[in-house]
C-alpha positions in Angstrom: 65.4 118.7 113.4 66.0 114.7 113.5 66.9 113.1 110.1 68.3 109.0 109.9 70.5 108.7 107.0 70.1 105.3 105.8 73.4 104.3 103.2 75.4 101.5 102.0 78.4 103.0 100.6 81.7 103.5 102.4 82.5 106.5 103.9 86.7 106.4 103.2 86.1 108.4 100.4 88.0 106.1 98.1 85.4 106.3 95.1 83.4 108.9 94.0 80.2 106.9 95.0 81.5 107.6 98.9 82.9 110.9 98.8 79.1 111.9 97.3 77.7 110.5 100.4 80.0 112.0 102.6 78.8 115.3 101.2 75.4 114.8 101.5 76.0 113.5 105.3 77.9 116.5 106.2 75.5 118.8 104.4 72.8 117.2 106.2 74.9 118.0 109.7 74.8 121.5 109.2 71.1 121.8 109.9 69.9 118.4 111.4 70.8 115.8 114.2 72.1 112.7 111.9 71.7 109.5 113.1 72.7 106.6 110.4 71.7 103.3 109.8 74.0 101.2 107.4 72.8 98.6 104.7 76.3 96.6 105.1 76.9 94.0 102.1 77.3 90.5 103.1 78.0 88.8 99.5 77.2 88.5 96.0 74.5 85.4 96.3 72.8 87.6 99.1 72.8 90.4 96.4 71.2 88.1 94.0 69.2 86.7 96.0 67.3 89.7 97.6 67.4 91.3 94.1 64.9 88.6 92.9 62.8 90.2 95.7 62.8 94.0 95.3 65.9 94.6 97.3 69.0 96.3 96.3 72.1 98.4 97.7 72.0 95.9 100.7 68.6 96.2 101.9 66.3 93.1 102.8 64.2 92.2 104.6 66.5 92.1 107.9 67.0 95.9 107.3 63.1 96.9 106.1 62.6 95.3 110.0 65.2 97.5 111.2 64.3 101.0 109.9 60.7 100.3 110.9 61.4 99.2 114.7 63.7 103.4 114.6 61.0 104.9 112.7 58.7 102.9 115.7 60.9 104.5 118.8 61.7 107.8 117.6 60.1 110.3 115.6 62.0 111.6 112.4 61.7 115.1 110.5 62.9 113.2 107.6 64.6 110.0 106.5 67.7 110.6 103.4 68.2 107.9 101.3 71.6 108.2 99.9 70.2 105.6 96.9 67.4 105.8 95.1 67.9 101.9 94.8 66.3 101.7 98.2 63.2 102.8 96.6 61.0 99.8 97.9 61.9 100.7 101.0 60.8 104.7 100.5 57.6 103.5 99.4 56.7 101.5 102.5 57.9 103.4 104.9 56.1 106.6 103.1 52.7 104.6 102.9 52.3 103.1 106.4 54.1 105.8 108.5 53.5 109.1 106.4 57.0 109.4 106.9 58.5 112.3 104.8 61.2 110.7 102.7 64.3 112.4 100.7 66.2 110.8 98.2 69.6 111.0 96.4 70.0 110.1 93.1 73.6 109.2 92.4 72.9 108.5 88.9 70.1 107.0 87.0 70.0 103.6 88.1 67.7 102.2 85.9 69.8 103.2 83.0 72.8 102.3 84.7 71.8 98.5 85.6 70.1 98.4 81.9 73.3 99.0 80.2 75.0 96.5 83.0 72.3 94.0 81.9 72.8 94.2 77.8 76.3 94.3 78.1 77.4 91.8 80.6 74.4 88.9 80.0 71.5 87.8 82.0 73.1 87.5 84.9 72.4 91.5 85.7 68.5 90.9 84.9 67.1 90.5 88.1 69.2 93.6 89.5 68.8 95.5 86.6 64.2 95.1 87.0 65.0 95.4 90.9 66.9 98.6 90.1 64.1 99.9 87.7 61.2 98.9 90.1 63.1 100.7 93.0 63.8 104.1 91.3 60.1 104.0 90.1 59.2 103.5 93.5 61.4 106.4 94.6 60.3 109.1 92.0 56.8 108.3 93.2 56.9 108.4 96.6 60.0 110.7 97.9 58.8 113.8 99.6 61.6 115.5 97.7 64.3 114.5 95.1 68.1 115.2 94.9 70.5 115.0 91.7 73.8 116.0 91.2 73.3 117.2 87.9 70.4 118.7 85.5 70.9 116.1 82.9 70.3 113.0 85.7 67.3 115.0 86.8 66.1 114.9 82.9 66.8 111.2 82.6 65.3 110.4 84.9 61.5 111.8 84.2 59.1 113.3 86.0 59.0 112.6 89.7 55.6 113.1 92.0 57.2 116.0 94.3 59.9 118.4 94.2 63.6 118.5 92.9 66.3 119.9 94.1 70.2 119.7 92.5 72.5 119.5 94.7 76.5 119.6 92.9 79.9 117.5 93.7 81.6 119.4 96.3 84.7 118.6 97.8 87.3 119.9 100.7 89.5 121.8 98.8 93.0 120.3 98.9 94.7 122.6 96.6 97.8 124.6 98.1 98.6 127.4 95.4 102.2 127.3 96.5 102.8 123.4 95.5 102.1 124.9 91.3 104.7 123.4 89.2 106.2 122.1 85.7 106.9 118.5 85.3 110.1 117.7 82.9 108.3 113.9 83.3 104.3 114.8 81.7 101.7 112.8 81.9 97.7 112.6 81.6 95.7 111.3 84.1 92.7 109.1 84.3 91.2 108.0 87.9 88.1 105.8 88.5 87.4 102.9 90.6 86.7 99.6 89.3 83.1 100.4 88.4 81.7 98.7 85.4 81.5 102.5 83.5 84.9 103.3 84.8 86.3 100.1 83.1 85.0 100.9 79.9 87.0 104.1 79.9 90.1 103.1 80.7 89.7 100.4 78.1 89.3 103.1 75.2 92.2 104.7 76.6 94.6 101.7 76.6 92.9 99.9 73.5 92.2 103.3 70.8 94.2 106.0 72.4 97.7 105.0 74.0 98.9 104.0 71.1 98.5 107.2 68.7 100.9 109.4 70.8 103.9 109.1 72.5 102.2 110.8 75.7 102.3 108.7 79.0 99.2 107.9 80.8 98.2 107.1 84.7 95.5 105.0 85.2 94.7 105.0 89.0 91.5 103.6 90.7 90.0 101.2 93.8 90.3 97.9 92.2 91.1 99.3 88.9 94.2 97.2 87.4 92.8 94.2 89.3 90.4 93.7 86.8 92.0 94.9 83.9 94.5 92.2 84.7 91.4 89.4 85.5 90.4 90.4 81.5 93.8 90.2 80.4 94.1 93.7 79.2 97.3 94.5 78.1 98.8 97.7 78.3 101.1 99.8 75.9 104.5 101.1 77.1 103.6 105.0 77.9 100.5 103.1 79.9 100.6 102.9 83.8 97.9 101.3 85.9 97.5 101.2 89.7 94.7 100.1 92.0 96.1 102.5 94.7 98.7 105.3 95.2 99.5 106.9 98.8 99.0 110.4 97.3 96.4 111.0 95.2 96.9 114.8 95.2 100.1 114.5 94.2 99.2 112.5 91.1 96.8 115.4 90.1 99.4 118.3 90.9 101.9 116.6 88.6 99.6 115.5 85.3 99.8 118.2 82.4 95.8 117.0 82.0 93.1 115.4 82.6 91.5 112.7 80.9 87.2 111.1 81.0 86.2 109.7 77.5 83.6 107.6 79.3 81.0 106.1 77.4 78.3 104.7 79.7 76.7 105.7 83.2 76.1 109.5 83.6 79.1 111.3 84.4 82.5 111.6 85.6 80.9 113.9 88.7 83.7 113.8 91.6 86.4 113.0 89.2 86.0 116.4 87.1 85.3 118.3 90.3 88.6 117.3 91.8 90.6 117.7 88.4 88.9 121.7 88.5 90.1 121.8 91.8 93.8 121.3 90.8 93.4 123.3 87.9 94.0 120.5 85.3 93.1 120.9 81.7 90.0 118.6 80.6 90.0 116.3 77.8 86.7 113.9 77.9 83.1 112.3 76.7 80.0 114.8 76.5 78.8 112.3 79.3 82.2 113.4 80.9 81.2 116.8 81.3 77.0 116.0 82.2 76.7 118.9 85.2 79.3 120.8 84.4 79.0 124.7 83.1 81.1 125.5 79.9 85.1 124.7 81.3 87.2 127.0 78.9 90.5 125.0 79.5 88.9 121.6 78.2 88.0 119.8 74.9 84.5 117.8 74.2 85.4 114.8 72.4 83.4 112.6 70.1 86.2 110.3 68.6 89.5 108.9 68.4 90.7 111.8 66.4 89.3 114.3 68.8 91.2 113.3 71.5 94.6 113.0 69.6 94.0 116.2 68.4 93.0 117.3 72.1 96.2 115.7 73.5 98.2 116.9 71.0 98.0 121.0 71.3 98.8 120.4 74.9 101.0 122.5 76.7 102.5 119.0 78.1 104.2 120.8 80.3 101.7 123.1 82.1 100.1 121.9 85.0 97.4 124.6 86.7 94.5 126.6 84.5 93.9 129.2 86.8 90.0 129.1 84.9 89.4 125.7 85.8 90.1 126.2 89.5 88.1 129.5 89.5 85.2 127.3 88.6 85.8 124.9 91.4 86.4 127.4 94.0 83.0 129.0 93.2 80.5 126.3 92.5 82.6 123.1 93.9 84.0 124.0 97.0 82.3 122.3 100.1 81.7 125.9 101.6 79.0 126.0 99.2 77.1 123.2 100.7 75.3 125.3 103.6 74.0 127.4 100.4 73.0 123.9 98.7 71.8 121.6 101.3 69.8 124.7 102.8 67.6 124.2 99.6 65.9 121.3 101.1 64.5 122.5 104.2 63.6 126.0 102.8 
């Protein structure tokens, strides 16, 4: 079996946009010949600019030109779009060429760009209708349909073929033997400096820090970069870093766990790799969108629910053997044969 696997994101790994993608390349590996073709960003006017026609996630008209010269020369079981913002694309390719097309839904874009768009001004309007038009385009044409979660799969409505969902999963870094307490606790929060992921570590900082004594760790790509640019300033038990050499270490150490995100849908990586170090949840419903019931966490729907989270900590505990339980039997990437095997069943 031959399958391109046409992407724009990164494959570092160092947001949970990437390490999704790796997943889904890898999973594809297991049963398929891969070949890749890369939507690389060139700069924010290009983005506009090719928004205003259709195009999003890097595509253009440069790259509709490439995919059909390969789809030309060489004859493909499938084409995986890691986007469903490449939806134009999908629908051209799957109308001239009857070529079978699977798509990934990171999230649902429409509703992502819409809340982009009312929140941050006109300036989002062309790429939020361009994201709209292309997910349409997508749920209409894909030979088959991938979400991370249930809830995304909901959100976003009825789609003309089938579904399949298809969970975070993650090499599993944990080493049992590395368990500790920490004299020094903390609670950690990690995101990239993505709009949604912003807005969370704002309510943290802004309606949280202050209330408790508790230190917090706010680590992400880009993250205090533009919290500085917006002149956020921070309490004293606050810490914020764009990067940190050991991530793993900064999730061994933290007593919990912390997602009170408010837009987008989901903290999906994130809470997979805080199960995988057995940290104790505290976040949003939206935090938890995909998830099965995690006893060693707390839902919360306020201010007051997360003091009141935070404040029966154990602050010195660090592992919930429960949590990492859950990872190791729904999270872990040796489930991927299982999951990806879905697709060709």
């Amino acid at each position: 079996m031959r399958i391109l696997f046409v992407y724009n994101n990164v494959l570092d790994g160092s947001f949970g946009g990437s390490q999704r993608t790796i997943q889904n390349l890898n999973g594809l590996k297991q049963f398929a010949e891969v070949e890749l073709l890369k939507f690389e960003k060139i700069n924010k006017l290009h983005t506009l600019m090719n928004s205003l026609l259709g195009y999003l996630g890097n595509s253009s008209i440069k790259y509709k030109k490439i995919l059909e010269r390969k789809i030309k020369e060489i004859k493909y079981d499938y084409v995986f779009f890691d986007q469903t913002i490449h939806g134009k694309l999908v629908k051209y390719i799957s109308k001239k060429y009857k070529q079978k097309c699977i798509v990934h839904y990171h999230n649902n874009d429409s509703d992502y760009y819409h809340d982009l768009f009312k929140t941050q001004g006109v300036k989002f309007l062309s790429i939020y209708l361009a994201a709209r038009y292309n997910q349409n385009c997508s749920r209409k044409y894909a030979y088959r349909n991938v979400f991370i979660t249930k809830e995304d799969s909901i959100s976003v409505g009825k789609t003309s073929n089938e579904k399949e969902i298809i969970p975070i999963t993650l090499n599993d870094k944990f080493i049992e033997n590395e368990i500790i307490t920490t004299n020094e606790p903390y609670i950690l929060y990690v995101g990239s400096a993505s709009y949604a992921n912003i807005e969370g570590a704002k309510y943290i900082i802004e309606k949280i820090a202050d209330k408790t004594s508790l230190k917090f760790f706010l680590v992400g790509k880009g993250l205090k970069k533009e919290l500085d640019n917006r002149r956020i300033k921070y309490p004293d038990n606050v810490l914020v870093m764009d990067y940190v050499e050991n991530l793993s270490a900064c999730y061994k150490n933290a007593c919990a766990f912390i997602s009170p995100l408010l837009y987008g849908s989901g903290m999906k990586v994130k809470l997979a790799e805080a199960l995988m170090y057995g940290k104790y949840i505290i976040g949003s419903p939206l935090s938890f969108w995909g998830y099965e019931t995690i006893e060693a966490s707390d839902i919360c729907y306020s201010v007051e629910d997360y003091i009141k989270a935070i404040n029966k900590l154990d602050n010195h505990k660090v592992f919930y053997k429960s949590n990492r339980e859950i990872f190791c039997k729904n999270y872990s990437s040796i489930c991927d044969e299982r999951y990806f095997g879905m697709l060709f069943e």
